[in-house]
C-alpha positions as semicolon CSV with decimal commas, in nm:
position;residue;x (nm);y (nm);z (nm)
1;X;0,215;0,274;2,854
2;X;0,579;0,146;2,861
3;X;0,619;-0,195;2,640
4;X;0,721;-0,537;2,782
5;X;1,114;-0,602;2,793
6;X;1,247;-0,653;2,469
7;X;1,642;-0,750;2,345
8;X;1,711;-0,497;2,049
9;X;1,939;-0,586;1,735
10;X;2,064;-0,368;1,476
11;X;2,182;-0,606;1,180
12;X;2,351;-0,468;0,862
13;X;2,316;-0,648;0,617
14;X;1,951;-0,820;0,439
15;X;2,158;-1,133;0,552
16;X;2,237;-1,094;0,886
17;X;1,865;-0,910;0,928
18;X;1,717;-1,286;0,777
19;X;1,985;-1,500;1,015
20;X;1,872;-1,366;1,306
21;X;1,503;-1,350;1,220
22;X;1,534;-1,715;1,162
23;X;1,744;-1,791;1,476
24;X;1,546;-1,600;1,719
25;X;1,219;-1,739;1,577
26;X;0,832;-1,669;1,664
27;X;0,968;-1,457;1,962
28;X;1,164;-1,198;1,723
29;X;0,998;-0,905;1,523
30;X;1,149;-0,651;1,208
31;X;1,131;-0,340;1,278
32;X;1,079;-0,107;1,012
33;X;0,927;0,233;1,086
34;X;0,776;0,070;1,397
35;X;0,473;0,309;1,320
36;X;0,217;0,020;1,413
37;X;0,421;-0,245;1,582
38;X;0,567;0,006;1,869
39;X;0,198;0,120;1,941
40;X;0,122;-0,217;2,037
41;X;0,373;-0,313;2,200
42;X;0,277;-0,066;2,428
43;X;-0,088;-0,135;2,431
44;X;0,039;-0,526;2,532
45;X;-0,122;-0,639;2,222
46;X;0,256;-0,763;2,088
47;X;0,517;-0,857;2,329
48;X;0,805;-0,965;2,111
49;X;1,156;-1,045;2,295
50;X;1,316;-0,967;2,047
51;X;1,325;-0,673;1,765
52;X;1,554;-0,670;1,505
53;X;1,552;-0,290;1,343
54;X;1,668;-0,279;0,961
55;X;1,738;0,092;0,979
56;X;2,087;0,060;0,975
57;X;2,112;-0,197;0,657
58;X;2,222;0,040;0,319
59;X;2,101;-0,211;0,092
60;X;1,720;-0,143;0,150
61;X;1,708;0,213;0,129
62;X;1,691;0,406;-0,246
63;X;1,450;0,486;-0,523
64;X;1,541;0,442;-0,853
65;X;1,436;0,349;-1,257
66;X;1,543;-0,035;-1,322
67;X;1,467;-0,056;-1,696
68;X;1,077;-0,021;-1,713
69;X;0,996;-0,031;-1,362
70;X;1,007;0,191;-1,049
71;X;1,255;0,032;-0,739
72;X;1,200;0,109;-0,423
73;X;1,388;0,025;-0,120
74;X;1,165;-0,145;0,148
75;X;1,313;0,134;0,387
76;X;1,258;0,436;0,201
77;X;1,076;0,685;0,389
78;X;0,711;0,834;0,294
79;X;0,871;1,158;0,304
80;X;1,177;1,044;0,056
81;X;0,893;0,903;-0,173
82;X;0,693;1,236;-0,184
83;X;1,043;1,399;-0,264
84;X;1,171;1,240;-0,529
85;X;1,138;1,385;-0,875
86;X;1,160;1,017;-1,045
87;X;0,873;0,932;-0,868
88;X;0,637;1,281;-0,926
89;X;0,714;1,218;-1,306
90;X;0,662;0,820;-1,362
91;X;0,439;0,749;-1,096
92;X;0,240;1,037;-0,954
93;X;-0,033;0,851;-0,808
94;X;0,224;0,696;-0,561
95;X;0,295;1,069;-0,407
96;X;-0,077;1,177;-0,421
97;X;-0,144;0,881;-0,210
98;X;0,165;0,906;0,002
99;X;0,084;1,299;0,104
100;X;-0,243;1,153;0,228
101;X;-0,051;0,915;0,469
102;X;-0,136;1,046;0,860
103;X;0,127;1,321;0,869
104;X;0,437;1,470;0,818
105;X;0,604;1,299;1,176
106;X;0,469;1,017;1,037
107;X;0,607;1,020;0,708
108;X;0,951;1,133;0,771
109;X;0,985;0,801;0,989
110;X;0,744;0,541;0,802
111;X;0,880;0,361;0,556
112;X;0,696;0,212;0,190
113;X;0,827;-0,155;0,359
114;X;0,640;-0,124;0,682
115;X;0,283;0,018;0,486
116;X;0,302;-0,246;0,270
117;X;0,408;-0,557;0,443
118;X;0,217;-0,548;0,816
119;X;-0,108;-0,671;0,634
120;X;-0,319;-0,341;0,776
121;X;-0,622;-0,270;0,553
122;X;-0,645;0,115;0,665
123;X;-0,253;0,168;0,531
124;X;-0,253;0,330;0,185
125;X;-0,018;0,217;-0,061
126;X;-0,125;-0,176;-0,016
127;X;-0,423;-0,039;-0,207
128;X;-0,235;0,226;-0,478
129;X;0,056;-0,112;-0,469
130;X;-0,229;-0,326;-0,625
131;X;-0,387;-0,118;-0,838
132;X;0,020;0,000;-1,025
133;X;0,037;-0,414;-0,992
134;X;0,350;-0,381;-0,790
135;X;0,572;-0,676;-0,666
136;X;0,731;-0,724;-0,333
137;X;1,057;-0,866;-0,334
138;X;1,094;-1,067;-0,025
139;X;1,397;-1,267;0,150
140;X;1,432;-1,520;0,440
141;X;1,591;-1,827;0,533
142;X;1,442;-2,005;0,233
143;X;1,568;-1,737;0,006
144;X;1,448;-1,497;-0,181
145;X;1,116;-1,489;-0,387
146;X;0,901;-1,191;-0,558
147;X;0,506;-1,144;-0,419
148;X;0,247;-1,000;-0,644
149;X;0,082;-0,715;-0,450
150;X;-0,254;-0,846;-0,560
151;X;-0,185;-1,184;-0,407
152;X;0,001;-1,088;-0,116
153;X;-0,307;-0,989;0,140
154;X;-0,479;-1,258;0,282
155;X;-0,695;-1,100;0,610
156;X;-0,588;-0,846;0,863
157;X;-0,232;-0,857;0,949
158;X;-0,194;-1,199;0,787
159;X;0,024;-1,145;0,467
160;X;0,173;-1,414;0,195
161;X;0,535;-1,337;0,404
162;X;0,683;-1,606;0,657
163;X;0,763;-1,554;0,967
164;X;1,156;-1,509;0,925
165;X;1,103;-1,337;0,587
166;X;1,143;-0,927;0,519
167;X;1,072;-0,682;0,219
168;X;1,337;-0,580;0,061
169;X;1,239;-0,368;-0,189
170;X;0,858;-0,295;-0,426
171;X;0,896;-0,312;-0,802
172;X;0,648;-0,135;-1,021
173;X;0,570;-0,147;-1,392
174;X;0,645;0,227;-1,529
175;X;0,258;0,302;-1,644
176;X;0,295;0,436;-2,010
177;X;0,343;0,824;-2,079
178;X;0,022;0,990;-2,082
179;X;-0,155;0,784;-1,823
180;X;-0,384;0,926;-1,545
181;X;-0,456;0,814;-1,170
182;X;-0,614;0,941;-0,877
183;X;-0,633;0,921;-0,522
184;X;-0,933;1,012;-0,324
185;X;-0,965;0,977;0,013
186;X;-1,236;1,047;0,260
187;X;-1,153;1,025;0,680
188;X;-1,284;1,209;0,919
189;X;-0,967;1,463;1,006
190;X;-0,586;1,495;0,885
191;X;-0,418;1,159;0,997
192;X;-0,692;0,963;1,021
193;X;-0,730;0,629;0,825
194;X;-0,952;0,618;0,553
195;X;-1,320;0,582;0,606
196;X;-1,257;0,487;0,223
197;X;-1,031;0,532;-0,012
198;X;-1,020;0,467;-0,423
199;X;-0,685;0,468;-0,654
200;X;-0,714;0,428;-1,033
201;X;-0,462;0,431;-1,284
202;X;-0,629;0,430;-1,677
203;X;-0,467;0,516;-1,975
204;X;-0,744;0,663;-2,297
205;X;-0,735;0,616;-2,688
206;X;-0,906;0,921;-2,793
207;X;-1,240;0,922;-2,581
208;X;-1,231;0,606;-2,465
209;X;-1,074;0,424;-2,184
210;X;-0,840;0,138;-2,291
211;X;-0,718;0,025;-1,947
212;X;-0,876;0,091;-1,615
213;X;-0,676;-0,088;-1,274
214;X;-0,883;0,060;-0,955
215;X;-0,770;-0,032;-0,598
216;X;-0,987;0,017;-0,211
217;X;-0,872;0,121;0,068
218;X;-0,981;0,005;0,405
219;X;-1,335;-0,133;0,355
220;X;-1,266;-0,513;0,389
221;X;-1,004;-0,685;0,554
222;X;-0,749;-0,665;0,283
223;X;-0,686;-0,391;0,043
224;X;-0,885;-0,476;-0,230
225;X;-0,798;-0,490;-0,612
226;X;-1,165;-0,406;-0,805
227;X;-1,106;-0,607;-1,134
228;X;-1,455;-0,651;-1,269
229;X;-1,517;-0,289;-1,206
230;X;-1,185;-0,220;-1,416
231;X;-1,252;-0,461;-1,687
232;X;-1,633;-0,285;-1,747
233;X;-1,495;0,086;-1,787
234;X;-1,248;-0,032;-2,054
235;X;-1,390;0,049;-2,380
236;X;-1,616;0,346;-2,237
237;X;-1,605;0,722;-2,254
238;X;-1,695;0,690;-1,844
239;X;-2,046;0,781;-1,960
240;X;-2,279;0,797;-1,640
241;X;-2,413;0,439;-1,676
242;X;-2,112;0,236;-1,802
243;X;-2,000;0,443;-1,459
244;X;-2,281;0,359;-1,237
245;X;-2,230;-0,038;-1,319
246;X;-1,884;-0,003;-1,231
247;X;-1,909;0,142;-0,911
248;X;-2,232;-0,113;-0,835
249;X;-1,911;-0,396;-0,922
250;X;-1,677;-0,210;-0,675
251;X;-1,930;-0,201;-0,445
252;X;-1,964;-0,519;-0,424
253;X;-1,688;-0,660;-0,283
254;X;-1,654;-0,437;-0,018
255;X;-1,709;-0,596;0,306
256;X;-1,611;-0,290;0,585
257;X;-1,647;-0,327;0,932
258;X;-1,928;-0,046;1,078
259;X;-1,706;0,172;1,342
260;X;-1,623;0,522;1,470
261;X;-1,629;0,615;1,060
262;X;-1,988;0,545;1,003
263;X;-2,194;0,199;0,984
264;X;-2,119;-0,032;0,708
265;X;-2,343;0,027;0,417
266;X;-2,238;0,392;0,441
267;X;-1,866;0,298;0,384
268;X;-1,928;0,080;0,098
269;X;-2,126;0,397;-0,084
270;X;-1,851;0,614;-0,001
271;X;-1,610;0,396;-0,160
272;X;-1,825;0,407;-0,464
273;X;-1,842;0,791;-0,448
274;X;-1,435;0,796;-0,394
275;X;-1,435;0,594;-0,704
276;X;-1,605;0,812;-0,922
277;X;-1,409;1,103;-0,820
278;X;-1,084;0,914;-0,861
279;X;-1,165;0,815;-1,201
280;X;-1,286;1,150;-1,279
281;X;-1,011;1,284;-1,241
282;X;-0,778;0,999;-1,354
283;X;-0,933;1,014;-1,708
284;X;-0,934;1,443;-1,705
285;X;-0,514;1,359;-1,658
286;X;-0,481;1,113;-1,919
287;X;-0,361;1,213;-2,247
């Protein structure tokens, strides 16, 4: 289908991006990747008048080290986050999870912004962003302020951000040398979102784990950051049991919706089996 009638802007600068954003009001829309927002358009379930794409604004694009954390530009691509070196080394769980994003189309247009900020459970990194206990630095006509990934979700679509305000960039804490993660993901074919999905990040002294952060993907209507399940594996040599009462924790917080990718109940289980994989094979990679 062809979308309603829409005025298009092309700002370049975070400032001019915010001014008109708060001008134009309720009837203007960022555009990022426009991976989800162009799709509905079409489908007439969003009929902005207005679409203000920040593709052309310099400032939000780059990955780099700032002192102990990892900075990403709110418009860096999937594909220039699988790519970079920088972030295979310091934070490998972020490309595990990214190659696992629909496809490579998809990637070399979508940007880490646009996953993270449009509030969609089935997106990826929300999940992997809460578990490395990212930040999102935001902007808009009130300023600019820094969101805790963990707080930032608050149901489907609906995000901590205002309506004029943007991501500008995701800060995350460097995990320590010698950590391990994991992503493990089970959908139904190549593209698909997750039926569910499990990230962990743990770091071991000697046999046992002395932190444990685990994030789910798609099976409530937020990402979802499993802290009680974390808290119980620290101490543990992920012995079957101390395992088993962790996933039971994870478990229960899940709320999915039963769909095309299987019933409820069988979502939540498969979250706890994408969990034990995922920390499997977190805690075989950790020094």
């Amino acid at each position: 289908m062809i979308p309603p009638s829409f005025a298009y802007h092309r700002p370049k600068s975070v400032n001019e991006a915010v001014a008109l954003l708060a001008d134009l009001g309720e009837d203007a829309r960022p555009l990022a990747g426009g991976h989800t927002l162009i799709p509905m358009m079409k489908l007439r379930l969003a009929a902005p008048e207005h679409l203000v794409d920040l593709a052309a604004i310099a400032e939000l694009k780059g990955i780099r080290q700032d002192g102990n954390d990892l900075l990403i530009g709110a418009m860096a691509t999937q594909h220039e986050l699988i790519a970079s070196d920088l972030v295979a080394a310091k934070v490998p769980l972020l490309r595990e999870a990214a190659l696992l994003i629909a496809d490579p189309q998809v990637r070399y247009v979508g940007t880490i912004g646009g996953n993270v900020a449009n509030g969609d459970p089935g997106n990826d990194l929300p999940a992997v962003m809460m578990c490395l206990n990212a930040v999102y630095h935001a902007i808009g006509k009130g300023g600019a302020q820094q969101l805790a990934a963990r707080e930032f979700y608050r149901s489907v679509y609906s995000t901590a951000l205002e309506a004029s305000e943007i991501v500008t960039a995701v800060r995350i804490p460097l995990p320590p040398p010698g950590h391990g993660s994991a992503y493990e993901k089970l959908k139904r074919k190549i593209g698909d979102y997750a039926t569910a999905a499990a990230a962990v990040v743990l770091t071991r002294s000697g046999d046992r784990i002395a932190t444990c952060s685990i994030g789910l993907t798609n099976v409530a209507e937020t990402p979802l950051w499993a802290e009680e399940a974390g808290k119980i594996l620290v101490g543990s040599t992920l012995d079957g049991a101390t395992v088993k009462k962790a996933i039971a924790a994870a478990e229960a917080i899940t709320s999915p919706a039963s769909d095309r990718r299987g019933p409820a109940h069988y979502r939540t289980k498969m979250a706890g089996v994408m969990l034990a994989r995922a920390l499997a094979r977190a805690y075989a990679h950790a020094a």
